[in-house]
C-alpha positions as CSV (number, residue, x, y, z in Angstrom):
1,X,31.1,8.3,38.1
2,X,34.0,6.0,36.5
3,X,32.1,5.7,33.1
4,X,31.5,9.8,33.1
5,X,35.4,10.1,33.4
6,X,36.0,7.2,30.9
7,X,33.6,9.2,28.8
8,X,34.8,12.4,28.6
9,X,38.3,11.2,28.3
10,X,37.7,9.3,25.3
11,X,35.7,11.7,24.2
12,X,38.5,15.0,24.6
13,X,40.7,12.3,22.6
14,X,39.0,11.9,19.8
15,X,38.1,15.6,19.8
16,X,41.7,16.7,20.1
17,X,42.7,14.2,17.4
18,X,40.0,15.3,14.6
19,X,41.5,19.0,15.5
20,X,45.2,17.9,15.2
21,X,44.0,16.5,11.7
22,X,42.7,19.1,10.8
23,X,45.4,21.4,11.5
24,X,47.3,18.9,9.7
25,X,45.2,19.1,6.2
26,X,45.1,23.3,6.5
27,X,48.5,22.7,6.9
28,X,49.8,20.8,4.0
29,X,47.3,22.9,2.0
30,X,49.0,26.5,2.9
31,X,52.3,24.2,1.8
32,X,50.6,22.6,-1.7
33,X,49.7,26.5,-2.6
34,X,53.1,28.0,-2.0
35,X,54.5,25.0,-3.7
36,X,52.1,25.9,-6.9
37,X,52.6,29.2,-7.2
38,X,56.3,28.7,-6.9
39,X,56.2,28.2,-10.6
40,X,54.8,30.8,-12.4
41,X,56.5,33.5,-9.8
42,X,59.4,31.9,-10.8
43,X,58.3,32.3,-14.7
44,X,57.3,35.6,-14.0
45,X,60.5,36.8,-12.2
46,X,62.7,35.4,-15.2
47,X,60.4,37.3,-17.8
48,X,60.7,40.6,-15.7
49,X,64.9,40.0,-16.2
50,X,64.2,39.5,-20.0
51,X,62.2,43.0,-20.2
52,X,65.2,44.7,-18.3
53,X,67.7,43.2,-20.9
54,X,65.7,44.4,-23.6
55,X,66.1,47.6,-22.0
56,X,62.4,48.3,-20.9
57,X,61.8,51.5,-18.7
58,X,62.5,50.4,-15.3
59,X,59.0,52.7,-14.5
60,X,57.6,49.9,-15.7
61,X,59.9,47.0,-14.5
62,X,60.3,48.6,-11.1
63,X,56.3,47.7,-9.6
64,X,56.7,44.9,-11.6
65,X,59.4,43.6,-9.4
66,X,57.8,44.8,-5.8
67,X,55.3,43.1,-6.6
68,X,57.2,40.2,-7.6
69,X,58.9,40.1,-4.3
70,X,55.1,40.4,-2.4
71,X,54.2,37.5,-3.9
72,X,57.5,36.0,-3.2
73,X,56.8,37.1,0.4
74,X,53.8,35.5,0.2
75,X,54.2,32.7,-1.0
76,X,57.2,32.1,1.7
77,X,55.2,33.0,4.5
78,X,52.5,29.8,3.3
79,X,55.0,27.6,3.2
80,X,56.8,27.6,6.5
81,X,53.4,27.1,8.2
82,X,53.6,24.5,10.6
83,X,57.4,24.6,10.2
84,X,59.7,25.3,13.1
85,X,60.9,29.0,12.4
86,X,64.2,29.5,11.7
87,X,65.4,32.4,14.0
88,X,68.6,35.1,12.9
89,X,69.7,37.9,14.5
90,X,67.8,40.9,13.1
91,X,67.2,45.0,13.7
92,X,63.6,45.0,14.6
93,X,63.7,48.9,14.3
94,X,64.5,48.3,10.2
95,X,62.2,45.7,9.7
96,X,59.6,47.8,11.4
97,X,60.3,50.5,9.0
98,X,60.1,48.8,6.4
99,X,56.5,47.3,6.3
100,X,55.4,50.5,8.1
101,X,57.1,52.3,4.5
102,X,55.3,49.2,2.0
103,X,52.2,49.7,3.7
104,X,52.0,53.5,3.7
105,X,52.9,53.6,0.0
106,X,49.8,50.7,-0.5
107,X,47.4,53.1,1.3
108,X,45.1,56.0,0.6
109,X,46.1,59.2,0.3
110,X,43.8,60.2,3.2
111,X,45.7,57.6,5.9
112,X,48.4,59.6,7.4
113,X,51.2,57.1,8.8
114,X,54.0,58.1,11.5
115,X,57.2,55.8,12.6
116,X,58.8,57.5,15.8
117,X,61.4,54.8,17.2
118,X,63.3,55.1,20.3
119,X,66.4,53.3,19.4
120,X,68.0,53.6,16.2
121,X,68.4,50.0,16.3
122,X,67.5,46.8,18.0
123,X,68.9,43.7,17.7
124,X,66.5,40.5,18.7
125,X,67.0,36.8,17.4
126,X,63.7,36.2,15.8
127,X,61.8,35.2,12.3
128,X,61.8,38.6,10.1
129,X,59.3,37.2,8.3
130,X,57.1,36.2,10.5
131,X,57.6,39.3,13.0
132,X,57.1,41.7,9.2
133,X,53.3,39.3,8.9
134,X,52.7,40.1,12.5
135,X,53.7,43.9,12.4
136,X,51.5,44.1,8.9
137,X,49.0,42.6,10.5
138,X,48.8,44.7,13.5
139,X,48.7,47.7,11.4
140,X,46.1,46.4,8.3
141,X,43.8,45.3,11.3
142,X,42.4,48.7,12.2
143,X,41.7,49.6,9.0
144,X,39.7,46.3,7.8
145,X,37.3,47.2,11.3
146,X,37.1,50.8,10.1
147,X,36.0,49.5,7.1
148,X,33.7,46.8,8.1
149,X,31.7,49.5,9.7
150,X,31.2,52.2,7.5
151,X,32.5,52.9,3.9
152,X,35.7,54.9,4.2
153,X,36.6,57.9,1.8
154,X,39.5,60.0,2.5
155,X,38.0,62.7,4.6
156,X,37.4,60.4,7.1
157,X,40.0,58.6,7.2
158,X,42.1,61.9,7.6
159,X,39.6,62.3,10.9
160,X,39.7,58.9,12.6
161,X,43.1,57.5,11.8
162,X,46.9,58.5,12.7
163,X,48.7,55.4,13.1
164,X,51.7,55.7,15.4
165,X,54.3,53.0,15.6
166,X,56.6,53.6,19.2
């Protein structure tokens, strides 16, 4: 009975330590691509100032910088993975709206989003940018399932989905 404790023991150690390294490769690869695409976001951003100084049509330079700032997002969002969060006060009411607005300009036509809050603002100290992911994630979720089971055009999305955010 000794050796079958022994046994498992060692053998939930080792486990847990190929996990832990593991989590520790995933991790310092989420860092390594936020790191490398640092760069030419950077390059991009700078060229997107140059067009506005030449004096470029901000219809064009406008998507051009939301997009930017995505990939900014993005790219932020990989590289504090396996970081301690850093934690400011923020309205979660806003911050709600505002990935509820990106995300119901993204969609189609035929997805009909609603953002009904009972406070006008709520103060928590928390990550923005990982509560945004979360929130984004909450909401993309039910689509990608709808999707996964049956192609999706607009009429039935105007059927099956009202999202509602309270």
């Amino acid at each position: 009975m000794l050796l079958l404790t022994i046994g498992a023991l060692v053998y939930f150690y080792l486990r847990t330590s190929q996990i832990a390294v593991q989590n520790k490769l995933w991790t310092g690869m989420a860092k390594e691509t936020a790191h490398q695409l640092g760069t030419p976001l950077s390059s991009l951003m700078g060229w997107v100032s140059i067009l506005k100084s030449k004096g470029i049509r901000r219809k064009i330079t406008t998507p051009m910088e939301a997009d930017l700032k995505r990939l900014e997002t993005i790219t932020n969002r990989f590289s504090k993975i396996g970081s301690l969060p850093v934690k400011t006060e923020t309205d979660i009411v806003s911050s709600s709206r505002e990935v509820f607005d990106y995300l119901s300009g993204k969609a189609s036509q035929g997805i009909e989003f609603k953002f009904n809050a009972s406070a006008t603002k709520i103060n928590l100290t928390i990550n923005k940018e990982l509560y945004c992911w979360v929130i984004e994630n909450l909401l993309i979720m039910p689509l990608m399932q709808l999707w996964e089971k049956e192609p999706l055009n607009s009429q039935s999305l105007m059927k099956k989905i009202k999202y509602s955010y309270t």
